[in-house]
C-alpha positions as CSV (number, residue, x, y, z in Angstrom):
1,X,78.1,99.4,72.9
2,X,81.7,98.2,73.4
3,X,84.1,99.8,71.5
4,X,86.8,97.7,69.3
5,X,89.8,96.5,71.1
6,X,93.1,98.2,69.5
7,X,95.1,96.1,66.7
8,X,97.4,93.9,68.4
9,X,101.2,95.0,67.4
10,X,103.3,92.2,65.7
11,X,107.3,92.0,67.0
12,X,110.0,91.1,64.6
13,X,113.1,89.3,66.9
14,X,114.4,91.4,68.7
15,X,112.5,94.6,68.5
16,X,111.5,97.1,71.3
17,X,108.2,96.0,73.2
18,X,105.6,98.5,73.2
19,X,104.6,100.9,76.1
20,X,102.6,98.5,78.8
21,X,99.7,101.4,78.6
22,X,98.8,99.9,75.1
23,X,98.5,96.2,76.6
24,X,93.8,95.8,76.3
25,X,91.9,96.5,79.0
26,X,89.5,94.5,81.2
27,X,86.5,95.1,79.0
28,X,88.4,93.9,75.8
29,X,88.7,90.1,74.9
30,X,91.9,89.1,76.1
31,X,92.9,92.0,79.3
32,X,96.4,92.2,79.2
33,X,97.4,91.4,75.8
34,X,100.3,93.0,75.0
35,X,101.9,92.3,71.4
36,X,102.7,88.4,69.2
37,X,105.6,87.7,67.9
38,X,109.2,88.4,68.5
39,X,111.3,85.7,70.5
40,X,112.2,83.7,73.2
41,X,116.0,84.3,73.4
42,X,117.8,85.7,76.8
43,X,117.7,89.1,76.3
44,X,114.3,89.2,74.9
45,X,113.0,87.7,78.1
46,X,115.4,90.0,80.4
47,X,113.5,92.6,78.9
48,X,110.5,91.4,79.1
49,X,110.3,90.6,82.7
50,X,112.2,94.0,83.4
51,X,109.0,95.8,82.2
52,X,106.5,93.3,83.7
53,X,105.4,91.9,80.7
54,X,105.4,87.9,80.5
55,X,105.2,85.5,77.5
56,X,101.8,83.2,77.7
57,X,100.2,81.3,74.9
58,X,99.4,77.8,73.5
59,X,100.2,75.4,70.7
60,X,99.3,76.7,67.3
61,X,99.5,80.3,68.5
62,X,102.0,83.1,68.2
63,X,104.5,84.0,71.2
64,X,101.9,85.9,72.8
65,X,103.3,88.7,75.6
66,X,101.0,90.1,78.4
67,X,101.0,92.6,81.0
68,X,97.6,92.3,82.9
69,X,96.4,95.7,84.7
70,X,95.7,94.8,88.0
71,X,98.9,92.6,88.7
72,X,98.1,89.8,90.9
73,X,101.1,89.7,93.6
74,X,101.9,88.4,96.8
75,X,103.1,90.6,98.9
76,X,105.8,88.4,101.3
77,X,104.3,90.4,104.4
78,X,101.0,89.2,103.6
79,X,101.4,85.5,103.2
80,X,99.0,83.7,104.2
81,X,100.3,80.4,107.0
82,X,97.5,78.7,108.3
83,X,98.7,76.6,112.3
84,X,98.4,73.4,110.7
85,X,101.1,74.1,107.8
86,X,103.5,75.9,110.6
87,X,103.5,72.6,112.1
88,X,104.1,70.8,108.8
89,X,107.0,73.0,108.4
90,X,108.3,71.8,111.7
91,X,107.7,67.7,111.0
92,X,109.7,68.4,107.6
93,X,112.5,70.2,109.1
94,X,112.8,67.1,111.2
95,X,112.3,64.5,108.5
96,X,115.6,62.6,108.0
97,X,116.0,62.7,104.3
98,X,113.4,65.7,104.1
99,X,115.4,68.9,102.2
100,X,114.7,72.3,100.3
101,X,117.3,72.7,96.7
102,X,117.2,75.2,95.1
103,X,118.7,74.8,91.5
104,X,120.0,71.0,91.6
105,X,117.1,70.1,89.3
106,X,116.4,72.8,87.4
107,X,115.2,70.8,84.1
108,X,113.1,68.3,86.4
109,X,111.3,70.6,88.0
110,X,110.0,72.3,84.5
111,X,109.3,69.3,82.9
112,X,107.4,68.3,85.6
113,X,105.5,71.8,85.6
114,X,104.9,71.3,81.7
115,X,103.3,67.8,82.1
116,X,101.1,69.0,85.5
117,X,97.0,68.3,84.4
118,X,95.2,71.7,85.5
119,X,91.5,71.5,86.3
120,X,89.3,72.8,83.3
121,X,92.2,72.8,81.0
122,X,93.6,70.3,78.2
123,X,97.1,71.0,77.2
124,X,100.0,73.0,78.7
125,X,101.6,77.0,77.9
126,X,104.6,75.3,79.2
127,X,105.1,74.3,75.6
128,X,108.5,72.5,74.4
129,X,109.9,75.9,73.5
130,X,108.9,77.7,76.4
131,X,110.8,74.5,78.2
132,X,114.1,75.3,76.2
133,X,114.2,79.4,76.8
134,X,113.0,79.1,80.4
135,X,116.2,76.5,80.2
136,X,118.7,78.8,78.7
137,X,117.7,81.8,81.2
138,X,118.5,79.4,84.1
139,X,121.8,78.6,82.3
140,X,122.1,82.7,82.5
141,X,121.2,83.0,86.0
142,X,118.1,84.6,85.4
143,X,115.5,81.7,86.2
144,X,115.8,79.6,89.5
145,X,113.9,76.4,90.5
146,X,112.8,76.1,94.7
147,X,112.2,72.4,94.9
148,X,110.8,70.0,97.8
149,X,113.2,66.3,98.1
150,X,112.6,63.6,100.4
151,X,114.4,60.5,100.3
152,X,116.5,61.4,97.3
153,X,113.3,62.3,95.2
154,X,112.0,65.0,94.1
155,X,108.4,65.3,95.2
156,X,107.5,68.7,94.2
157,X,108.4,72.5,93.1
158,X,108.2,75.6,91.5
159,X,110.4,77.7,89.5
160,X,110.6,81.5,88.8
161,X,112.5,84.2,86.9
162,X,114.8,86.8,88.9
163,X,116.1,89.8,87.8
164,X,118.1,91.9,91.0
165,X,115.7,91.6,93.9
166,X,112.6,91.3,91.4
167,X,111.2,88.1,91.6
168,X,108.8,86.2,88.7
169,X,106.9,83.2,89.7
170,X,105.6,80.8,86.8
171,X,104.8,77.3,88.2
172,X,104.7,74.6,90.5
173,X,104.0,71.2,90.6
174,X,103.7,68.5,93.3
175,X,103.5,65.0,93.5
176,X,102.7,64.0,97.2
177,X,100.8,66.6,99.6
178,X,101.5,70.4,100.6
179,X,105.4,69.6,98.2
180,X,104.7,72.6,96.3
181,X,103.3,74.5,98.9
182,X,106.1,73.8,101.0
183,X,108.4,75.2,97.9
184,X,106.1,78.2,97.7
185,X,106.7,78.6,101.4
186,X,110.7,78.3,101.5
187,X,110.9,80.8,98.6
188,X,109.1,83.6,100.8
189,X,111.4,82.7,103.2
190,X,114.2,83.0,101.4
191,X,112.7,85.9,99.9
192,X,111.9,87.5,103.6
193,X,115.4,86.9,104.6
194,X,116.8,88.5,101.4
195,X,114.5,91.9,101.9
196,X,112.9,91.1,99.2
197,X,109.3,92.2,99.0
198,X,106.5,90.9,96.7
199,X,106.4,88.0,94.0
200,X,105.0,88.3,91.0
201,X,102.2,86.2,90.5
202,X,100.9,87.4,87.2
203,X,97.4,86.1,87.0
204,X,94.8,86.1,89.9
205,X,93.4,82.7,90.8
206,X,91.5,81.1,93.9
207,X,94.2,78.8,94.9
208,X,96.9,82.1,95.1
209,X,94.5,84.7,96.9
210,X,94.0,81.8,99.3
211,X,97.8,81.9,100.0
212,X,97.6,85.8,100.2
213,X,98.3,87.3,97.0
214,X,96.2,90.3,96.2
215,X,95.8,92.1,93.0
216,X,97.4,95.2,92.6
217,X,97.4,98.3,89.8
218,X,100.0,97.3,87.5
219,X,102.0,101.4,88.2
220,X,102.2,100.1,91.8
221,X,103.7,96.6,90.4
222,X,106.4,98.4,88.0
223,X,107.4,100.8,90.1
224,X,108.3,97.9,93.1
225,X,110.1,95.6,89.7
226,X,112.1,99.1,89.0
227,X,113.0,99.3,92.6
228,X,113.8,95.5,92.5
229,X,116.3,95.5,89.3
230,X,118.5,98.7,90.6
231,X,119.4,96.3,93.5
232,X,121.9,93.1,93.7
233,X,120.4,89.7,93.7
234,X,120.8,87.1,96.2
235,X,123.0,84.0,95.9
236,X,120.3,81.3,95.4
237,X,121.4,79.2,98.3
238,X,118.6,77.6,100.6
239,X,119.5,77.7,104.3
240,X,117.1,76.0,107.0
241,X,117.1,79.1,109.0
242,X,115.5,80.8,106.4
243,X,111.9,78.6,107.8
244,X,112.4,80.8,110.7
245,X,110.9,83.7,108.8
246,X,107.8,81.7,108.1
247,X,107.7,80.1,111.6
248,X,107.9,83.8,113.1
249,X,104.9,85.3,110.9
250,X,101.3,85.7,112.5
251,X,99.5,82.9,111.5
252,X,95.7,83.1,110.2
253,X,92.5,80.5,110.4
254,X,91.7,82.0,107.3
């Protein structure tokens, strides 16, 4: 027989989160659960996201914070780039009106996010208040959006949090073929270039191991966020040379 899963602490606004070690475990009914409650302000977040813990919940809930143990990660050095998208890279690169921005439409690009249809689900976490703090922690410099144009529109994207050299994804979205891919892939070039080493991924899906992203045990993951804050962030700046990091790696058929 199971035993019971522990009560589930409730945050008042800005109070401490608890120790990560108390998030459930995999044999309780929601791994990863961390604590309800609190807020969604700046510094709230900024600590959040400094301990590896991330808010995730939907309408009619609680803020609900998590900190899954394994942490599902992709390791920049283990990305995976199949022939065919190397080439894709290269026709892009040449398209006339065919651009990486990163940060000219910050607000678009999580809209667009919020209002993607996901198979097997109805709804959205990206939930009107999730929309204004990821918002204001753009407006802070903490959250940054990697998004694919051509001809002047904006075909797809992702955007993530980053804190130092530690670096968050939370969504993407795409509205013609391989456009968020194609985000995915300039932000682990930009992240290659940058020495920076692993993005978070937080929750382990098919579509992200397919890209590489491998679960890990969530001491490993703190200790490389730790190692990320003590350092200086990029400027969040997209340069074309950066697809030379992507163009160089080993590609797989896998």
């Amino acid at each position: 027989m199971s035993s019971q899963p522990p009560s589930l602490p409730w945050l008042d606004p800005g109070q401490d989160f608890p120790p990560t070690s108390q998030a459930w475990d995999q044999d309780s009914p929601a791994p990863g659960i961390l604590a309800a409650g609190g807020a969604l302000d700046v510094d709230t977040l900024r600590q959040a996201y400094s301990q590896g813990i991330f808010p995730w919940y939907s309408e009619g809930q609680p803020i609900l914070w998590w900190s899954p143990d394994p942490r599902m990660v992709l390791e920049l050095a283990s990305f995976r780039i199949r022939p065919s998208f190397k080439k894709t890279i290269r026709q892009f690169c040449q398209m006339p009106g065919s651009e990486i921005r990163i940060d000219s439409a910050f607000d678009q690009v999580i809209q667009a996010c919020a209002s993607r249809e996901r198979s097997g689900q109805t709804g959205t976490w990206i939930l009107p208040e999730m929309v204004a703090a990821y918002a204001r922690l753009h407006r802070a410099g903490l959250a940054h959006s990697v998004e694919t144009w051509v001809d002047g529109q904006l075909v797809g994207g992702l955007y993530c949090v980053a804190i130092g050299k530690a670096v968050f994804g939370e969504s993407m979205f795409s509205r013609v073929s391989d456009a968020s891919k194609m985000a995915l892939a300039a932000l682990v070039g930009f992240c290659r270039h940058h020495g920076i080493a692993q993005i978070d991924c937080q929750q382990n899906t098919p579509h992200l191991a397919s890209l590489g992203a491998a679960e890990i045990a969530r001491s490993l993951f703190l200790k490389r966020v730790s190692a990320g804050l003590a350092q200086a962030g990029p400027d969040w700046v997209f340069d074309g040379e950066y697809w030379q990091q992507l163009l160089a790696m080993k590609s797989t058929l896998t």
